[in-house]
ModelCIF file with pLDDT and N, C-alpha, C, O atoms, coordinates in Angstrom:
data_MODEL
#
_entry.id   MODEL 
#
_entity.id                         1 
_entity.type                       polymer 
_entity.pdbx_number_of_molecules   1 
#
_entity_poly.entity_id                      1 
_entity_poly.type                           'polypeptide(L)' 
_entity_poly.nstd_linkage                   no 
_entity_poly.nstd_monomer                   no 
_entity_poly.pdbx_seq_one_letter_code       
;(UNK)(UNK)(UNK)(UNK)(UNK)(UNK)(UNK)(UNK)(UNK)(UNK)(UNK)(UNK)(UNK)(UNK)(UNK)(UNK)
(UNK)(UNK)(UNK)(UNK)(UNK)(UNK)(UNK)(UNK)(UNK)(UNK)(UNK)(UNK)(UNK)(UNK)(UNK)(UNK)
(UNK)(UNK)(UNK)(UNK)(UNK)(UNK)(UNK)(UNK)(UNK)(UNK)(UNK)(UNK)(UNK)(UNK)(UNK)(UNK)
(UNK)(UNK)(UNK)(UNK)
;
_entity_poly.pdbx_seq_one_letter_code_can   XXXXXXXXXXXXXXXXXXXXXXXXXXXXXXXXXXXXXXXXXXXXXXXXXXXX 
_entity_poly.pdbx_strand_id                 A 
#
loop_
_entity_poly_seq.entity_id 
_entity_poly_seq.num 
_entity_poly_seq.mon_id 
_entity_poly_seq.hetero 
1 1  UNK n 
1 2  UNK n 
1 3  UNK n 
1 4  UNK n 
1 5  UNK n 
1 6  UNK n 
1 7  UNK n 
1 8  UNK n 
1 9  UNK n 
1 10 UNK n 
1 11 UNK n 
1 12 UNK n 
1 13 UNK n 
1 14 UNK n 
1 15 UNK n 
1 16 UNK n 
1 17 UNK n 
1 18 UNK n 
1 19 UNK n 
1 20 UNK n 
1 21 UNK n 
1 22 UNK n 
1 23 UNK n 
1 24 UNK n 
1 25 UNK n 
1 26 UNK n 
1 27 UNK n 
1 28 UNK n 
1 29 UNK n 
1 30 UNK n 
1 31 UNK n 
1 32 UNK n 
1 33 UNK n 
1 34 UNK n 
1 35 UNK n 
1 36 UNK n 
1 37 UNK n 
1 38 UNK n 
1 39 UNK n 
1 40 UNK n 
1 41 UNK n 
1 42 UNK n 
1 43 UNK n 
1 44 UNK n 
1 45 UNK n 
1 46 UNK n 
1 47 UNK n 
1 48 UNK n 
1 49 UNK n 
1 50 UNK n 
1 51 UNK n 
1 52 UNK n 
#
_struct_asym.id          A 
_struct_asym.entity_id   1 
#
loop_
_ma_qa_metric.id 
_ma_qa_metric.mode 
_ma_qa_metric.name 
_ma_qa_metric.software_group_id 
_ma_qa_metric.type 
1 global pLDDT . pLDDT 
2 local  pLDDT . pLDDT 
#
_ma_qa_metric_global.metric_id      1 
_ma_qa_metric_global.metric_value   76.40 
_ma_qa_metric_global.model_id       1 
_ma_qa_metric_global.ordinal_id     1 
#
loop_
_ma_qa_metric_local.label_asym_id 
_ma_qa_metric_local.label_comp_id 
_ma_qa_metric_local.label_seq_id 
_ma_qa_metric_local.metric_id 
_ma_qa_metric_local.metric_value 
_ma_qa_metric_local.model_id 
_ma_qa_metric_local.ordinal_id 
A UNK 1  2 64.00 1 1  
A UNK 2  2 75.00 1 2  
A UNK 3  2 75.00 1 3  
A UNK 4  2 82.00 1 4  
A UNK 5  2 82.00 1 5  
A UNK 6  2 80.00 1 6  
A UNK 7  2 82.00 1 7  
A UNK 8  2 86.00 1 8  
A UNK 9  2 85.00 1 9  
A UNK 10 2 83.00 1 10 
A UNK 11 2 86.00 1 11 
A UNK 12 2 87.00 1 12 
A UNK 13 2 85.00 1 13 
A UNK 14 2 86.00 1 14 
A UNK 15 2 82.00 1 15 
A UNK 16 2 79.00 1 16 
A UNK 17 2 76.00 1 17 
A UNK 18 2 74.00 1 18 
A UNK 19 2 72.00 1 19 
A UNK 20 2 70.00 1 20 
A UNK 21 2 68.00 1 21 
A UNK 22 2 65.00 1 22 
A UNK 23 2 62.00 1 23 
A UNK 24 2 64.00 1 24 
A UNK 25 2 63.00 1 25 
A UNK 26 2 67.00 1 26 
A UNK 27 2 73.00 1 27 
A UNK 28 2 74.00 1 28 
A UNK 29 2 72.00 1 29 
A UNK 30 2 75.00 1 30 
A UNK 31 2 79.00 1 31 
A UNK 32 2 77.00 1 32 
A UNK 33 2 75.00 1 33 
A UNK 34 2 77.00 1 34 
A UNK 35 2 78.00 1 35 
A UNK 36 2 76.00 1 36 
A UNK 37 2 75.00 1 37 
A UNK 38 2 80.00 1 38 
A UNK 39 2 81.00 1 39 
A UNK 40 2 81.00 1 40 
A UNK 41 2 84.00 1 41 
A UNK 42 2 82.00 1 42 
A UNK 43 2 84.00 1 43 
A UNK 44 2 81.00 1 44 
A UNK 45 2 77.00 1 45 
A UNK 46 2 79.00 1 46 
A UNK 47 2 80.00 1 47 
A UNK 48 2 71.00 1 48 
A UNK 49 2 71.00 1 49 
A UNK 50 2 74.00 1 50 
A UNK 51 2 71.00 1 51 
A UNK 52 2 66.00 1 52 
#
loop_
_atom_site.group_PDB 
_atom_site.id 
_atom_site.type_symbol 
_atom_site.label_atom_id 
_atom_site.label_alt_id 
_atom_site.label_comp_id 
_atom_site.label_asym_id 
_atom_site.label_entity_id 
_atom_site.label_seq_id 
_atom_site.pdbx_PDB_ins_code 
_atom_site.Cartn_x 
_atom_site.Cartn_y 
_atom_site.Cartn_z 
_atom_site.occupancy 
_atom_site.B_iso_or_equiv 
_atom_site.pdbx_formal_charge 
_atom_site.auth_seq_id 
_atom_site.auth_comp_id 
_atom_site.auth_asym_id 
_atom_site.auth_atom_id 
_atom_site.pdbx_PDB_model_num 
ATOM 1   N N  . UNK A 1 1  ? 0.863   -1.166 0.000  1.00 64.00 ? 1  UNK A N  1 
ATOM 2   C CA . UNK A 1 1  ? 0.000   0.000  0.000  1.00 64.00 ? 1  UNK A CA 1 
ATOM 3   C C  . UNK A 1 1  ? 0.908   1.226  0.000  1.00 64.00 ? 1  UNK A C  1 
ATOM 4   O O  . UNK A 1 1  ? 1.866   1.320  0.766  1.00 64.00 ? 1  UNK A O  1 
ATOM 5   N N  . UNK A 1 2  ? 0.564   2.179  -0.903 1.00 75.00 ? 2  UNK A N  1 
ATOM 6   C CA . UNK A 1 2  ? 1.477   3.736  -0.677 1.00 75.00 ? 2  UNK A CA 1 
ATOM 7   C C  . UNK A 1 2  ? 1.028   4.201  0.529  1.00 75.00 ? 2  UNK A C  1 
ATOM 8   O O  . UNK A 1 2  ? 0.135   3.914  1.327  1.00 75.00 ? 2  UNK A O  1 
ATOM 9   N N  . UNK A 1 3  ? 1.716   4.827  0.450  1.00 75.00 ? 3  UNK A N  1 
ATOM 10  C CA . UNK A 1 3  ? 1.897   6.145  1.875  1.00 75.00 ? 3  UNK A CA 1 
ATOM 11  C C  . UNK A 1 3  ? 0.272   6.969  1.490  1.00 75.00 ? 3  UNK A C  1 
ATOM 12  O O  . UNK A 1 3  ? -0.667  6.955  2.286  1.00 75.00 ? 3  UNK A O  1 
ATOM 13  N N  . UNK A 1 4  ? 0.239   7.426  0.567  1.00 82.00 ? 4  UNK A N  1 
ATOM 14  C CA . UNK A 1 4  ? -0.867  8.322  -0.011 1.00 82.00 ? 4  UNK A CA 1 
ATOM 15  C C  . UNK A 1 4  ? -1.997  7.836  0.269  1.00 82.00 ? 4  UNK A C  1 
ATOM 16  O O  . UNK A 1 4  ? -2.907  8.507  0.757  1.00 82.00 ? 4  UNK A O  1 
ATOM 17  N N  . UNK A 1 5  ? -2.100  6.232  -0.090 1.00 82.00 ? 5  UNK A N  1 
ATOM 18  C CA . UNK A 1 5  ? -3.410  5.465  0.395  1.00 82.00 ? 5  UNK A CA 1 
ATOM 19  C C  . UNK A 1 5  ? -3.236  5.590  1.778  1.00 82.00 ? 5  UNK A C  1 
ATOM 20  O O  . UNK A 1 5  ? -3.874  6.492  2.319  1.00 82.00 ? 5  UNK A O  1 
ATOM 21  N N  . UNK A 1 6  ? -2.494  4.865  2.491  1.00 80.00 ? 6  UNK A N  1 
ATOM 22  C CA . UNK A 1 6  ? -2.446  4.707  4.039  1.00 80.00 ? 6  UNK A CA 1 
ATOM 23  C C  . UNK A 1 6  ? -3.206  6.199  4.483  1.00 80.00 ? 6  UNK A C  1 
ATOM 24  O O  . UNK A 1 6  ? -4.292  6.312  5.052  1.00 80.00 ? 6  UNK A O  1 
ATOM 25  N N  . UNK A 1 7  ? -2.636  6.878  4.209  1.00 82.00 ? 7  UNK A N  1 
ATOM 26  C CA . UNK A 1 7  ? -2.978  8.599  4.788  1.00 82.00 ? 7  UNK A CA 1 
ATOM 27  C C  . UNK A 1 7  ? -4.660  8.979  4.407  1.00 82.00 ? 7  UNK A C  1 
ATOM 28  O O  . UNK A 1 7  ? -5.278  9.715  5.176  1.00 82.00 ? 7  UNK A O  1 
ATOM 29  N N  . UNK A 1 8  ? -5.236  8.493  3.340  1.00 86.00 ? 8  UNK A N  1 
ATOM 30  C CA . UNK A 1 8  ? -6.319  8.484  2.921  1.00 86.00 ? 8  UNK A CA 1 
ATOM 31  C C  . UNK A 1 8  ? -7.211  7.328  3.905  1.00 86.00 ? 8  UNK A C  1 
ATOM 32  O O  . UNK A 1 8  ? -8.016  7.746  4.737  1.00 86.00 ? 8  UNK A O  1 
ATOM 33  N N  . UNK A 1 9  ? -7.095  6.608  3.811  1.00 85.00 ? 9  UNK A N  1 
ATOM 34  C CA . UNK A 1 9  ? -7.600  5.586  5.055  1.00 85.00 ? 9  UNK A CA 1 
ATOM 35  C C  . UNK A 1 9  ? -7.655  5.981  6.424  1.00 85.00 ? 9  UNK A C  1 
ATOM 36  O O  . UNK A 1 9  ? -8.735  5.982  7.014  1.00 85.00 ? 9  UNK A O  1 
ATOM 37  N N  . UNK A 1 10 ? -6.303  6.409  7.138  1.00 83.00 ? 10 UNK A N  1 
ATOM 38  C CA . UNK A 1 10 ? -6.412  7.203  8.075  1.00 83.00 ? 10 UNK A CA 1 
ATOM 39  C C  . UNK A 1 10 ? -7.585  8.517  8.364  1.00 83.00 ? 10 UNK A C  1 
ATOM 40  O O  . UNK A 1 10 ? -8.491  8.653  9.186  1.00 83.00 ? 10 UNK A O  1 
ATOM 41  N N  . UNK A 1 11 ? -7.109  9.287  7.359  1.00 86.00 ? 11 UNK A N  1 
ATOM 42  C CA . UNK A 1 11 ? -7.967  10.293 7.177  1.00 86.00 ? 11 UNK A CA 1 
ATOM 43  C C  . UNK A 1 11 ? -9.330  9.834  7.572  1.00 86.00 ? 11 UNK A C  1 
ATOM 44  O O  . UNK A 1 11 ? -9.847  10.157 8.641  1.00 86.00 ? 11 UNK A O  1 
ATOM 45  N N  . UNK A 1 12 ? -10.061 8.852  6.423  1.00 87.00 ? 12 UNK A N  1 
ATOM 46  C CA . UNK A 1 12 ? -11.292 8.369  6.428  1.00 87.00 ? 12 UNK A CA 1 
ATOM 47  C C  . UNK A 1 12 ? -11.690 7.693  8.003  1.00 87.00 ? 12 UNK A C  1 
ATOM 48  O O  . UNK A 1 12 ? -12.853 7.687  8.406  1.00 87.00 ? 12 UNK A O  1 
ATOM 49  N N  . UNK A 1 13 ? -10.723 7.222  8.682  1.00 85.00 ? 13 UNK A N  1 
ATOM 50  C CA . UNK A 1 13 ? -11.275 6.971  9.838  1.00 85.00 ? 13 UNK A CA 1 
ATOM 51  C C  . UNK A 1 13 ? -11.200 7.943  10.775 1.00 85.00 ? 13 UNK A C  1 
ATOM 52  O O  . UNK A 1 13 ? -11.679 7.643  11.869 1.00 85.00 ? 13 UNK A O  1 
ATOM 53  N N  . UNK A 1 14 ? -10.795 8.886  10.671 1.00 86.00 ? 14 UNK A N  1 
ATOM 54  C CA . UNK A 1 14 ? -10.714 10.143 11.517 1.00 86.00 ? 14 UNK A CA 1 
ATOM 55  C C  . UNK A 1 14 ? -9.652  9.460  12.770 1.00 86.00 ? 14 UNK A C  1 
ATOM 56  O O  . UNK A 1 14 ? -10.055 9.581  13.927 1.00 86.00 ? 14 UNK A O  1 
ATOM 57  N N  . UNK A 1 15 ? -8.639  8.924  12.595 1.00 82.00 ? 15 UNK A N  1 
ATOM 58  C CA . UNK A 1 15 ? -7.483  8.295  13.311 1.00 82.00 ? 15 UNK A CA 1 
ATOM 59  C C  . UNK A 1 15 ? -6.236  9.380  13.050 1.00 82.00 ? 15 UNK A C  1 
ATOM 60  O O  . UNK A 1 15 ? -6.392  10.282 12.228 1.00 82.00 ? 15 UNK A O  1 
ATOM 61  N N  . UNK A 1 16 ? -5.087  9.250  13.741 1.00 79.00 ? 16 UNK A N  1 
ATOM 62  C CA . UNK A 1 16 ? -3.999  9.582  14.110 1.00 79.00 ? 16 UNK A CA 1 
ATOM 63  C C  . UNK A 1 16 ? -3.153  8.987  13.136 1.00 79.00 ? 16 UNK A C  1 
ATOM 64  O O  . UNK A 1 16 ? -3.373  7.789  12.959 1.00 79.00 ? 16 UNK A O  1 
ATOM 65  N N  . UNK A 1 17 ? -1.926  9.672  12.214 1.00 76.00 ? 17 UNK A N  1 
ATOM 66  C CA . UNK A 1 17 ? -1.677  8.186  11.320 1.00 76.00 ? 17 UNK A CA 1 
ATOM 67  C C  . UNK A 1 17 ? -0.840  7.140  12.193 1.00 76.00 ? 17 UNK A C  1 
ATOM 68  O O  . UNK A 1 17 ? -0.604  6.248  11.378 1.00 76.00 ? 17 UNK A O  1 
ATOM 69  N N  . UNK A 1 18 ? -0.255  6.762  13.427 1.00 74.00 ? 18 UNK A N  1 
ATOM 70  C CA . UNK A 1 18 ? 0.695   6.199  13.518 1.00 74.00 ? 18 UNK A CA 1 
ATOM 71  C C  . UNK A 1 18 ? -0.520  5.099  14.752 1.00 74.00 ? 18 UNK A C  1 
ATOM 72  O O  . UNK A 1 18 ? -0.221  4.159  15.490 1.00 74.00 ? 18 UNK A O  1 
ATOM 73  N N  . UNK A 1 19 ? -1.701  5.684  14.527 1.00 72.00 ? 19 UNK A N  1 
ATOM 74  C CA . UNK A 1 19 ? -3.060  4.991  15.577 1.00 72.00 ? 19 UNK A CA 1 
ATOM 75  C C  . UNK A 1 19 ? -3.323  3.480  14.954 1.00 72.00 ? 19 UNK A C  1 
ATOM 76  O O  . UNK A 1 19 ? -3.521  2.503  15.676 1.00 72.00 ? 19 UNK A O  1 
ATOM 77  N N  . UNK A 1 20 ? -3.298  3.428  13.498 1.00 70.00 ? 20 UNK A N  1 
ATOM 78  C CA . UNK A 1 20 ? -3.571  1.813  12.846 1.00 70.00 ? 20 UNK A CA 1 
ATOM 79  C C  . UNK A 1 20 ? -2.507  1.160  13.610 1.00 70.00 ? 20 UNK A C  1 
ATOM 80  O O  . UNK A 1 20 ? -2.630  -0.013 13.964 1.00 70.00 ? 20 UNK A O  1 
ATOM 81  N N  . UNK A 1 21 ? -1.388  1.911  13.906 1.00 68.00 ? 21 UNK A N  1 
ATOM 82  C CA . UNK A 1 21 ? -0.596  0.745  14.049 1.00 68.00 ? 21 UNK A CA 1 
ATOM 83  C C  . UNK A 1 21 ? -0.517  0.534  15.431 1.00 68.00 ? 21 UNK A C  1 
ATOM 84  O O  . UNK A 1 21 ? 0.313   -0.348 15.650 1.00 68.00 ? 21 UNK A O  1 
ATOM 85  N N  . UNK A 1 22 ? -0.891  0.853  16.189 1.00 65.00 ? 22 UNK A N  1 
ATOM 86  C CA . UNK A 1 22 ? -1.286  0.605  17.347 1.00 65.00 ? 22 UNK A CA 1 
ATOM 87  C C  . UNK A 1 22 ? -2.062  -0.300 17.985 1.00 65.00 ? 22 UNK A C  1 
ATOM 88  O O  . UNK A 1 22 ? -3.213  0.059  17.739 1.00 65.00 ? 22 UNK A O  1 
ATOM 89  N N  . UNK A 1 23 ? -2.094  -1.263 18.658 1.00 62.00 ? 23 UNK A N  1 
ATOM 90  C CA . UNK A 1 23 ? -3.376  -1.867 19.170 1.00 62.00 ? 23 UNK A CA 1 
ATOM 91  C C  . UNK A 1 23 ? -3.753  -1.814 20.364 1.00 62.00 ? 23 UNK A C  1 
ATOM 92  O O  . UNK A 1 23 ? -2.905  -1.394 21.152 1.00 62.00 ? 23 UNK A O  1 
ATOM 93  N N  . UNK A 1 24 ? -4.840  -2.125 20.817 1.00 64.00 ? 24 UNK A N  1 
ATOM 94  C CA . UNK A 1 24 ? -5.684  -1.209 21.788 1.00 64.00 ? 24 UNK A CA 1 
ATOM 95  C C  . UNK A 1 24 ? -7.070  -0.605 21.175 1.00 64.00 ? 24 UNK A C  1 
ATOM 96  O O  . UNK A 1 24 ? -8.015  -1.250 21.628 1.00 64.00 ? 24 UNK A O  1 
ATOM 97  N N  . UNK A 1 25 ? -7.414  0.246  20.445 1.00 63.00 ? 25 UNK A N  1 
ATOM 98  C CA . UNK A 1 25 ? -8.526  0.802  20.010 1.00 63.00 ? 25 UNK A CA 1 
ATOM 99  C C  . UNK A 1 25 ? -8.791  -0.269 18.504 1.00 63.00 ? 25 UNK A C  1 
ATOM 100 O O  . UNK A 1 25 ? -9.522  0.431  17.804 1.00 63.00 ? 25 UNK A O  1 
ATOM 101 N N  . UNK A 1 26 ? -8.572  -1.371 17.871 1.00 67.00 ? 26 UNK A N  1 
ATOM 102 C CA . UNK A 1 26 ? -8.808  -1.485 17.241 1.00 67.00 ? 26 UNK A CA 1 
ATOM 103 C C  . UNK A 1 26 ? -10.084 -1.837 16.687 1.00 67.00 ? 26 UNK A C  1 
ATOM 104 O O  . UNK A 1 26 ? -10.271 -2.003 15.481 1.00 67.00 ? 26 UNK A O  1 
ATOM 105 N N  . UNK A 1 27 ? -11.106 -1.968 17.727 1.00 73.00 ? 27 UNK A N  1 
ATOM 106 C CA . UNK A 1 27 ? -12.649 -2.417 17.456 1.00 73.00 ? 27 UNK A CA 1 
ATOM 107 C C  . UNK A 1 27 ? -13.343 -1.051 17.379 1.00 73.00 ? 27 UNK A C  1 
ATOM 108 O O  . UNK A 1 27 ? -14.557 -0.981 17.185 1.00 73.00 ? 27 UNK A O  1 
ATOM 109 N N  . UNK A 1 28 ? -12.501 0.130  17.544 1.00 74.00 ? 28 UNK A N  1 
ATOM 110 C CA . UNK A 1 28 ? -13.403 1.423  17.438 1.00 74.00 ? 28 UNK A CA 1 
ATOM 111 C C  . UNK A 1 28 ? -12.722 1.679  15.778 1.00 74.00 ? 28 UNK A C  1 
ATOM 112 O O  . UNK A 1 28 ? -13.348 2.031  14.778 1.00 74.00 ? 28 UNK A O  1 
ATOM 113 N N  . UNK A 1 29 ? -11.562 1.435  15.874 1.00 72.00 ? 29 UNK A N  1 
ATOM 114 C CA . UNK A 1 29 ? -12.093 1.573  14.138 1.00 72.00 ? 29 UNK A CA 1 
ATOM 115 C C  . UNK A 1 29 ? -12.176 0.943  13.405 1.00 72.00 ? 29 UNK A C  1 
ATOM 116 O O  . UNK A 1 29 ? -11.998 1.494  12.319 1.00 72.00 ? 29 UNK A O  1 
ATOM 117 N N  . UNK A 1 30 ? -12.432 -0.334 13.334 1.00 75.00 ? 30 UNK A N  1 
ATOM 118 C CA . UNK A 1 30 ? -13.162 -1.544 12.863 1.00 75.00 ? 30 UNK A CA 1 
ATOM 119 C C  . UNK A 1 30 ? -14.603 -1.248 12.707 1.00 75.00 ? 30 UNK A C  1 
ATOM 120 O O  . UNK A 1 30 ? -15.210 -1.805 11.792 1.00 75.00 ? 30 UNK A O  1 
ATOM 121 N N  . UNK A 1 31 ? -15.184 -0.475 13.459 1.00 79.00 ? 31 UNK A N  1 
ATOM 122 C CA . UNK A 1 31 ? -16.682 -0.375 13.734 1.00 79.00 ? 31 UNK A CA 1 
ATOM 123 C C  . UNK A 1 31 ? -17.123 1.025  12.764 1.00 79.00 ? 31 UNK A C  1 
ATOM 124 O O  . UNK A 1 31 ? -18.221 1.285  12.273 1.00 79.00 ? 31 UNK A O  1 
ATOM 125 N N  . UNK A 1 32 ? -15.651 1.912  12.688 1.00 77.00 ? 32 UNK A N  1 
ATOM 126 C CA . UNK A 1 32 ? -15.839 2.884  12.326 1.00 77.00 ? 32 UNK A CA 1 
ATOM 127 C C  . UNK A 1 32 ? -15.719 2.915  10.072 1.00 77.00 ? 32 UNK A C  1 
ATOM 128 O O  . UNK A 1 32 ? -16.142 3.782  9.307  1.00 77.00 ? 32 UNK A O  1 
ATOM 129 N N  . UNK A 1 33 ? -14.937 1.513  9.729  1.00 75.00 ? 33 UNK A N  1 
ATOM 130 C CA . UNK A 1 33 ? -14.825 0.952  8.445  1.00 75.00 ? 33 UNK A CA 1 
ATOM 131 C C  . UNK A 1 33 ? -15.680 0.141  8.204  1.00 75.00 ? 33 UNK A C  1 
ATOM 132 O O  . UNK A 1 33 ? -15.801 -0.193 7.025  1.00 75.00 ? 33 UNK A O  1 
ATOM 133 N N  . UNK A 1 34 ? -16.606 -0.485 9.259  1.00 77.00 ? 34 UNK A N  1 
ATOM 134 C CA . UNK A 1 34 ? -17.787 -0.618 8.752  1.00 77.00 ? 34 UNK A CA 1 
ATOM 135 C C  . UNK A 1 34 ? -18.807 0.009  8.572  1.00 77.00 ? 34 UNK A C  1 
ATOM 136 O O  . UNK A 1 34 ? -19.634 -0.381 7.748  1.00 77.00 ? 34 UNK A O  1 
ATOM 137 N N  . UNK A 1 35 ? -18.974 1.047  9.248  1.00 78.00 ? 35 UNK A N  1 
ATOM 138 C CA . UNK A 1 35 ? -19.940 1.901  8.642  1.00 78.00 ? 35 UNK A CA 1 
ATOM 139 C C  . UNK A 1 35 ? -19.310 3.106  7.882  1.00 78.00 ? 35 UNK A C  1 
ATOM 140 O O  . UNK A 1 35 ? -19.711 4.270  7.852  1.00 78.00 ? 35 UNK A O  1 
ATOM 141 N N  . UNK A 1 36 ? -18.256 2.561  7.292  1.00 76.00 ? 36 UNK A N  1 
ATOM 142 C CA . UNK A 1 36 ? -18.129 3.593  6.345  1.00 76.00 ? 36 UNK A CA 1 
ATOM 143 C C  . UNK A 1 36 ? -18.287 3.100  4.564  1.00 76.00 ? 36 UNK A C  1 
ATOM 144 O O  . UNK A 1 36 ? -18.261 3.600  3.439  1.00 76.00 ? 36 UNK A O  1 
ATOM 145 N N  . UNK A 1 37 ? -18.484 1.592  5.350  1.00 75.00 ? 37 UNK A N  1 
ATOM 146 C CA . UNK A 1 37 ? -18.464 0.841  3.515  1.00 75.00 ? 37 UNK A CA 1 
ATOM 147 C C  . UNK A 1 37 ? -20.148 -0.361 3.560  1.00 75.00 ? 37 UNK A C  1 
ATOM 148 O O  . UNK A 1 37 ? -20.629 -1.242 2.847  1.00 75.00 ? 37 UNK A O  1 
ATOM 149 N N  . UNK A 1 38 ? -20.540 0.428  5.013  1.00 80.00 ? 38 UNK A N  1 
ATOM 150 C CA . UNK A 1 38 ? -22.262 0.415  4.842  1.00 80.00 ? 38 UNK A CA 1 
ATOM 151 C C  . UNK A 1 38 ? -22.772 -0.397 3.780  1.00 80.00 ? 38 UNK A C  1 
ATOM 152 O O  . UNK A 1 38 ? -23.123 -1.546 3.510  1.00 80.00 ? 38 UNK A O  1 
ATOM 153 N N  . UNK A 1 39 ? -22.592 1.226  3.115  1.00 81.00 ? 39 UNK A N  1 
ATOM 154 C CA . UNK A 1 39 ? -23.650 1.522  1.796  1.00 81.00 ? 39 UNK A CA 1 
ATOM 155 C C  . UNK A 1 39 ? -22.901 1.421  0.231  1.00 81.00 ? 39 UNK A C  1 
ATOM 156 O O  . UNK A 1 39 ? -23.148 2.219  -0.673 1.00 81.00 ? 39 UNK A O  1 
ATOM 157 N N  . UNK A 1 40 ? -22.091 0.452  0.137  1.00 81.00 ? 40 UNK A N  1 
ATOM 158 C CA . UNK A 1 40 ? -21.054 0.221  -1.015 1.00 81.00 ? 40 UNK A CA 1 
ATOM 159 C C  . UNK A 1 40 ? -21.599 -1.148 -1.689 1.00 81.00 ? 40 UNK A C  1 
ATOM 160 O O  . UNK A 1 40 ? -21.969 -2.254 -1.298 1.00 81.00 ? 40 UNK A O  1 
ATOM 161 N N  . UNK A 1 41 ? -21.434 -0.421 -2.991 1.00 84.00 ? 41 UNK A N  1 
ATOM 162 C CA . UNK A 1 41 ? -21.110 -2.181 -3.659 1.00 84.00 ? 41 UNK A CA 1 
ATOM 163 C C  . UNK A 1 41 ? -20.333 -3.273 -3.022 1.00 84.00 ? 41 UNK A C  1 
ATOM 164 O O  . UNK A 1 41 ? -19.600 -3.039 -2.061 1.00 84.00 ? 41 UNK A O  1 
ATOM 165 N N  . UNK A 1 42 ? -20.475 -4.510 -3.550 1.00 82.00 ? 42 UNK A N  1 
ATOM 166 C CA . UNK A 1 42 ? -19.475 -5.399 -3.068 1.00 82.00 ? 42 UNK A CA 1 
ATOM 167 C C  . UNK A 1 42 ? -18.373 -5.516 -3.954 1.00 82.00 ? 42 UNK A C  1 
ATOM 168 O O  . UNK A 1 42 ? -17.620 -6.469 -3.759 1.00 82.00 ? 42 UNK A O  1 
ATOM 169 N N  . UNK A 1 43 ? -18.076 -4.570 -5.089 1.00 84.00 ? 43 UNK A N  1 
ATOM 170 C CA . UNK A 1 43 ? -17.129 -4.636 -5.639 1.00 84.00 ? 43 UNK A CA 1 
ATOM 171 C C  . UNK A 1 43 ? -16.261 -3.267 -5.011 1.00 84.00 ? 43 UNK A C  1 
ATOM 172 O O  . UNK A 1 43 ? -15.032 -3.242 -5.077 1.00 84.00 ? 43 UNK A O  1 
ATOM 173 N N  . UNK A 1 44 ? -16.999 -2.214 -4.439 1.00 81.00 ? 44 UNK A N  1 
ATOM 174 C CA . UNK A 1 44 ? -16.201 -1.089 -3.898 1.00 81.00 ? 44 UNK A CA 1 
ATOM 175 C C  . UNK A 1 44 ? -15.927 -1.908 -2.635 1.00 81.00 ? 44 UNK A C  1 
ATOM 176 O O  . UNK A 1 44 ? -14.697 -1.939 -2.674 1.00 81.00 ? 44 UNK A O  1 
ATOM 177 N N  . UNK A 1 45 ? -16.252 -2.541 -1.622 1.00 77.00 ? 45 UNK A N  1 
ATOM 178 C CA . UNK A 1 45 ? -15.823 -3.225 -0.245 1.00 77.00 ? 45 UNK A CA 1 
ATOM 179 C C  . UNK A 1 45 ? -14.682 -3.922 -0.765 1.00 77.00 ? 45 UNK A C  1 
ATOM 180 O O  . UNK A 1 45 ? -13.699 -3.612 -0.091 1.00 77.00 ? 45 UNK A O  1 
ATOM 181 N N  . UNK A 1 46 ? -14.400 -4.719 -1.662 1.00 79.00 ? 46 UNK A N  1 
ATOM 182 C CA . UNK A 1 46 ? -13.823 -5.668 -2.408 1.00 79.00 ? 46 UNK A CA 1 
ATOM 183 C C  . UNK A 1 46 ? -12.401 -4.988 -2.899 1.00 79.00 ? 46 UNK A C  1 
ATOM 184 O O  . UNK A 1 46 ? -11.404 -5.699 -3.032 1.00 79.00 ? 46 UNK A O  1 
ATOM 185 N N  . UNK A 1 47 ? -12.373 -3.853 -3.110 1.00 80.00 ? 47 UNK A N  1 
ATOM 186 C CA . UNK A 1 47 ? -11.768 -2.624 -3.966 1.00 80.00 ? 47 UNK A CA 1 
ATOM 187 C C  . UNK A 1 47 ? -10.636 -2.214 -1.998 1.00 80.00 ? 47 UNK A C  1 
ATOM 188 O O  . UNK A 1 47 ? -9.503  -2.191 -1.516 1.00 80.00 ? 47 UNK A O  1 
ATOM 189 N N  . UNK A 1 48 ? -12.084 -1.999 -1.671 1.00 71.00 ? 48 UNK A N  1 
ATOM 190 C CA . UNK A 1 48 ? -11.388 -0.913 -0.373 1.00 71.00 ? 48 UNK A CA 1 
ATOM 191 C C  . UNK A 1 48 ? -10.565 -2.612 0.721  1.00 71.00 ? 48 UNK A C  1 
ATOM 192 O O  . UNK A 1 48 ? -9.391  -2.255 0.828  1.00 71.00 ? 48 UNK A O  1 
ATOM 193 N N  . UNK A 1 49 ? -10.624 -3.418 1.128  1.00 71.00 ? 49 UNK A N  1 
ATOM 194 C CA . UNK A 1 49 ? -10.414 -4.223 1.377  1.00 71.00 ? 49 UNK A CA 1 
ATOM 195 C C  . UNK A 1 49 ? -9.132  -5.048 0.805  1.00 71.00 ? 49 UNK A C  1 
ATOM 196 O O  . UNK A 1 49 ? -8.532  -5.764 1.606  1.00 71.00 ? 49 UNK A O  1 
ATOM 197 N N  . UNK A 1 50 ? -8.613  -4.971 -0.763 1.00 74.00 ? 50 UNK A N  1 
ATOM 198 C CA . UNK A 1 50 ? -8.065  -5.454 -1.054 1.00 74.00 ? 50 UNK A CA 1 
ATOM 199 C C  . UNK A 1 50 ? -6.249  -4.059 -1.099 1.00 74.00 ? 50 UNK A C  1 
ATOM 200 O O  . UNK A 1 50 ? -5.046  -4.234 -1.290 1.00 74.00 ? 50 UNK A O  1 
ATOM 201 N N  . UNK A 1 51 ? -7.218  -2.736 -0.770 1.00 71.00 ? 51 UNK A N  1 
ATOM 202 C CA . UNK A 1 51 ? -5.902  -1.595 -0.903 1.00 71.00 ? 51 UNK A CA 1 
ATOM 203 C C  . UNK A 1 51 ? -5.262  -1.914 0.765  1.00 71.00 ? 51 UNK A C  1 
ATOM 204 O O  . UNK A 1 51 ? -4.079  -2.176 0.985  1.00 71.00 ? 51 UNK A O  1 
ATOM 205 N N  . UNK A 1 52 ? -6.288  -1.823 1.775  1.00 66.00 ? 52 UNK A N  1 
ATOM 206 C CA . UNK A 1 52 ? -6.167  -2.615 3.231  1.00 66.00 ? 52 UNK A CA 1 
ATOM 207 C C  . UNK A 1 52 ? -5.002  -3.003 3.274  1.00 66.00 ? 52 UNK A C  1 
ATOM 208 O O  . UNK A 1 52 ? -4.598  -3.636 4.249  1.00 66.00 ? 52 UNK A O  1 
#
């Protein structure tokens, strides 16, 4: 994954960037990438999942 994606992901979870890599909070943003790919195709989940 680039840096550019990573930072975009971050972004999208409203996280800290160096917070993914952290563990401890990881079910708050687990909870927070699922409702962010809700309302997506299963080819955009598929898409966002496979940049992951």
């Amino acid at each position: 994954m680039s840096l550019d994606t990573y930072l975009n992901i971050v972004q999208a979870l409203g996280a800290a960037p160096f917070s993914l890599m952290k563990q401890g909070h990881t079910k708050d943003y687990a909870e927070r990438f699922l409702f962010l790919v809700e309302r997506r195709s299963q080819w955009e989940i598929e898409f966002v999942l496979h940049m992951v």
